[in-house]
C-alpha positions in Angstrom: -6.8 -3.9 0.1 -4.3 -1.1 1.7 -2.4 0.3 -1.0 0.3 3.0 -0.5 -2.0 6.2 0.6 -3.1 3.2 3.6 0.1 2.5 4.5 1.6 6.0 4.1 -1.0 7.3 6.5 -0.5 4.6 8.9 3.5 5.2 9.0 3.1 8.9 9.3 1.3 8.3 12.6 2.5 5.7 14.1 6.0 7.8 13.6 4.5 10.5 15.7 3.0 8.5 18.2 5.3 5.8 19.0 8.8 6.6 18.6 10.9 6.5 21.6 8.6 3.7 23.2 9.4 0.2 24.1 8.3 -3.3 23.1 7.2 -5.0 26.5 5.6 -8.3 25.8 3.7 -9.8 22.2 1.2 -11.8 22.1 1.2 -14.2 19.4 -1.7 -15.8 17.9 -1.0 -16.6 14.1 2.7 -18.1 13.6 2.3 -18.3 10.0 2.0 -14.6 9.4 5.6 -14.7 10.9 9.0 -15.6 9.5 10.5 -17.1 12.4 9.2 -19.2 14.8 7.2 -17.9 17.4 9.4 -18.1 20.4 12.6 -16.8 18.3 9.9 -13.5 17.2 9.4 -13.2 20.5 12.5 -12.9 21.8 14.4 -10.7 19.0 11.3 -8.1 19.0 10.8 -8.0 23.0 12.9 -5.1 25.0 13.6 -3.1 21.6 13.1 0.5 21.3 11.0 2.1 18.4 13.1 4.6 16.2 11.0 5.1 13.2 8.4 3.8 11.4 8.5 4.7 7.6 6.0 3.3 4.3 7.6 1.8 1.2 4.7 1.0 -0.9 2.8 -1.2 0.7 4.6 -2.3 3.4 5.0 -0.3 6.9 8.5 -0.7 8.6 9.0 0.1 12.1 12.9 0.7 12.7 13.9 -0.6 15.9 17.4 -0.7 17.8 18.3 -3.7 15.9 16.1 -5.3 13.8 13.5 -3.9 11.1 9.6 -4.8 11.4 7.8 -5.2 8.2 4.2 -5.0 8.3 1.5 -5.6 5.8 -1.7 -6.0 6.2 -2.1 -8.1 3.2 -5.5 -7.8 1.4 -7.0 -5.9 3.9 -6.7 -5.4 8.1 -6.0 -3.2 10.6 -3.4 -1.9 12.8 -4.6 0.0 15.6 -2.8 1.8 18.7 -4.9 1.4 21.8 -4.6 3.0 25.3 -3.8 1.0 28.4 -7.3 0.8 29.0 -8.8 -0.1 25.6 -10.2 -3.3 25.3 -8.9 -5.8 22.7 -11.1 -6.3 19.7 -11.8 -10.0 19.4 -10.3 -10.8 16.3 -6.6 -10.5 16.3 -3.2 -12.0 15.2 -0.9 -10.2 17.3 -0.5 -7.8 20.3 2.7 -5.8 20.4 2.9 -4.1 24.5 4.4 -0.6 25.1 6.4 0.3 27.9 3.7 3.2 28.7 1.1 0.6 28.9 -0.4 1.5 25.1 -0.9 -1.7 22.9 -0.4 -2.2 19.1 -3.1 -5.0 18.2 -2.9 -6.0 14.2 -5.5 -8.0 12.6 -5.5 -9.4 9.0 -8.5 -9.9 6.9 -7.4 -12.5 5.1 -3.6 -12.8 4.8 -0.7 -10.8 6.1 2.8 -10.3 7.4 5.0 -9.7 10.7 8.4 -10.1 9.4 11.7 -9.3 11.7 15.1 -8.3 9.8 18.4 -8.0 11.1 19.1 -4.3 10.4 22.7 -5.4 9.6 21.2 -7.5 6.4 17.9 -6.5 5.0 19.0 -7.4 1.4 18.1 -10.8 3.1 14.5 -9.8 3.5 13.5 -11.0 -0.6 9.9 -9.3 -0.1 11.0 -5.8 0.6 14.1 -5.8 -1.2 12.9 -7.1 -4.3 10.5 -4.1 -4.0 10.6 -1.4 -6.9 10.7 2.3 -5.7 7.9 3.7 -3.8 6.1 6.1 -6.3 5.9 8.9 -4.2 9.6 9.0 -2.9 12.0 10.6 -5.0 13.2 7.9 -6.9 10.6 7.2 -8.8 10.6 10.2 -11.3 9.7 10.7 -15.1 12.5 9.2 -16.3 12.5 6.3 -14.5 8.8 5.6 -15.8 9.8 6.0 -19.0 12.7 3.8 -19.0 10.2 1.1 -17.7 7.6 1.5 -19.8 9.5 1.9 -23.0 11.7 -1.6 -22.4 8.0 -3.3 -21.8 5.7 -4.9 -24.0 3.4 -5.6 -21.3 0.4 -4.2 -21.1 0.5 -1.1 -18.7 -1.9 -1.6 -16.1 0.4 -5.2 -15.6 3.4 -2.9 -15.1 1.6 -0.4 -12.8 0.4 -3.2 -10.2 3.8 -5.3 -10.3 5.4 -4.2 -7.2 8.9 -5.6 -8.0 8.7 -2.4 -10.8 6.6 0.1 -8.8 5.6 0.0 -5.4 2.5 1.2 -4.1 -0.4 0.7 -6.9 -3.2 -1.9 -6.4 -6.1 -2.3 -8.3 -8.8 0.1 -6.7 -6.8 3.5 -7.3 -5.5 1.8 -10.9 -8.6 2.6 -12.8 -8.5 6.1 -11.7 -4.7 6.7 -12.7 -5.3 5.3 -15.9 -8.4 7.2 -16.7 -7.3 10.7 -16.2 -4.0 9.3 -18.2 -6.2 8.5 -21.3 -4.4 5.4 -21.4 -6.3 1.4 -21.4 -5.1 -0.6 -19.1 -4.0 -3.4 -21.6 -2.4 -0.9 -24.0 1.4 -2.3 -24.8 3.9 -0.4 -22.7 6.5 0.0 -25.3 3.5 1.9 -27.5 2.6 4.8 -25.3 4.3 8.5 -26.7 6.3 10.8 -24.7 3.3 13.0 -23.9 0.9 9.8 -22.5 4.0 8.5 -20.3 4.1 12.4 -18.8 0.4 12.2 -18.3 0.6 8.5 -16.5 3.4 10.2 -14.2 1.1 12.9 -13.2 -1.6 11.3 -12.8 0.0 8.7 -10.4 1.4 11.6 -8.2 -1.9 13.5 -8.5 -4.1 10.5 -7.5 -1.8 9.7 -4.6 -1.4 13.5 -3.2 -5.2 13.5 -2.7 -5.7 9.8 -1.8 -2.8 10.9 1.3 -4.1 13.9 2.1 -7.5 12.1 3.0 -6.3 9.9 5.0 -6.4 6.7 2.4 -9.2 5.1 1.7 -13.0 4.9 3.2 -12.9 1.3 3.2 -9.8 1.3 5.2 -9.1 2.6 8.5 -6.3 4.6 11.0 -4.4 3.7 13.8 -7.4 5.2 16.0 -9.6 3.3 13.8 -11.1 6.2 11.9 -11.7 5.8 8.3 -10.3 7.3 5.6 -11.8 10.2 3.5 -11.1 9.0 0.1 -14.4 7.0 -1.1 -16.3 6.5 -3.9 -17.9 10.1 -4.3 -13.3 10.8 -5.1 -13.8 7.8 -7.9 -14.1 9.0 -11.7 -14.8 5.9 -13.4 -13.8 3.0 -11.1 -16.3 0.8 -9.6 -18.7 2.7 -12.1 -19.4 0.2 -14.4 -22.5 1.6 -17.0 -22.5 4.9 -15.5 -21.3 7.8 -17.8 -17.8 8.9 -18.5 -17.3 12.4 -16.5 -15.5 13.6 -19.5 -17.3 12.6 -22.5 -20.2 10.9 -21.0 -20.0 7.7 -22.8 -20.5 4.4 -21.1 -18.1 2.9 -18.4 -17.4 -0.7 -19.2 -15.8 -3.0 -16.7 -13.5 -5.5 -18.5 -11.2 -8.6 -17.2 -7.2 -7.9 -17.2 -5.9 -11.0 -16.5 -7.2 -12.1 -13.0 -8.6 -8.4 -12.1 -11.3 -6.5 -13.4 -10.9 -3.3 -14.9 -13.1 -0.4 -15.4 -12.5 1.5 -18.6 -14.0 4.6 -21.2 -13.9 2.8 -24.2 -13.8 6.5 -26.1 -11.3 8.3 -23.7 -9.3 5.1 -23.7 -9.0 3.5 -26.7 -7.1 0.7 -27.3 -4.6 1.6 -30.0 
């Protein structure tokens, strides 16, 4: 599932390649991934010129002349940028033609979203702008964290994936974050010191900086299709269920957190 080091690389390149270019012609092939009918999409998004294209969390928003398009690729997809030339891959929802003949083709796994906002309103948008702050922009900072944390008796790892708190952290790079935190994912927010909440911040920033500068994860890909760099050889104790701990070398243990597994160092993390 793209997380935020997924859809930061995507943004950052689709920012370089396509701004200044022109929506042509769509082709449509999933309604329901859309928020207005078919034929309205269609019309609003056609003849608009690409501005920007930024991340928040999750979520990829191309800025055009008038409207904003959210993306997200749900749990898992890919939007690539093909040349005039390129053939279209078989599976697809949607095909979004440039006025220099390149093609944007997006394809969800499983679920996913192509949302159009009027610029004018995007508080009416409720997915995006019930979204807490990305945590690698600068509004997500130590005191913010702490402010959440402290006014939550939930357990942590909750907090982390909730999106309407923090946007951005999924489940694959939570175990990781958590880890190198010395904090259990079902420890109570409220009961974590000063010194654990300054770790967690780190730690989030630290896992993220790499995760980015990789090019997001292996089992994702790029624009051009290319996988990331971030696989399981960058893991410390996720997916690593019964192998040792890297730090103390006690056994991993994969445990349940509500619907999501977990993989934890019962002696690095203990659950006070």
């Amino acid at each position: 599932m793209p997380e935020l080091p997924e859809a930061c690389t995507i943004a950052s390149q689709l920012n370089e390649a396509v701004v200044g270019a022109r929506i042509v012609s769509v082709e449509l092939g999933q309604p329901k991934c859309l928020n207005l009918e078919p034929q309205v999409w269609e019309e609003r998004i056609v003849g608009q010129r690409i501005t920007g294209v930024v991340s928040h969390g999750k979520w990829i928003r191309f800025t055009l002349e008038r409207d904003y398009w959210y993306v997200s690729l749900g749990m898992g997809g890919e939007l690539l940028l093909l040349d005039e030339g390129d053939e279209l891959p078989e599976k697809r929802q949607a095909v979004v033609r440039l006025d220099d003949g390149r093609k944007l083709c997006i394809h969800f796994w499983w679920f996913g979203y192509l949302h159009l906002v009027d610029m004018a309103d995007p508080e009416a948008h409720a997915m995006t702008a019930t979204l807490g702050p990305d945590v690698m922009s600068d509004a997500f900072d130590l005191d913010f964290l702490t402010q959440l944390l402290q006014g939550s008796r939930a357990g942590v790892k909750n907090i982390l994936l909730d999106q309407k708190r923090l946007a951005g952290i999924g489940n694959m790079y939570s175990h990781d974050i958590l880890w190198t935190a010395g904090i259990h994912p079902l420890r109570a927010a409220n009961t974590l010191s000063e010194e654990e909440i300054k770790a967690l911040y780190a730690s989030i920033r630290d896992r993220f900086e790499k995760a980015i500068a990789l090019g997001g994860s292996y089992w994702e890909v790029d624009i051009h299709g290319q996988h990331g760099g971030y696989d399981k050889s960058h893991m410390q104790i996720g997916y690593r269920s019964e192998h040792p701990c890297p730090r103390c070398g006690g056994p991993i243990e994969e445990i349940r957190t509500g619907s999501r597994s977990a993989f934890v160092c019962p002696i690095c993390q203990p659950l006070e």
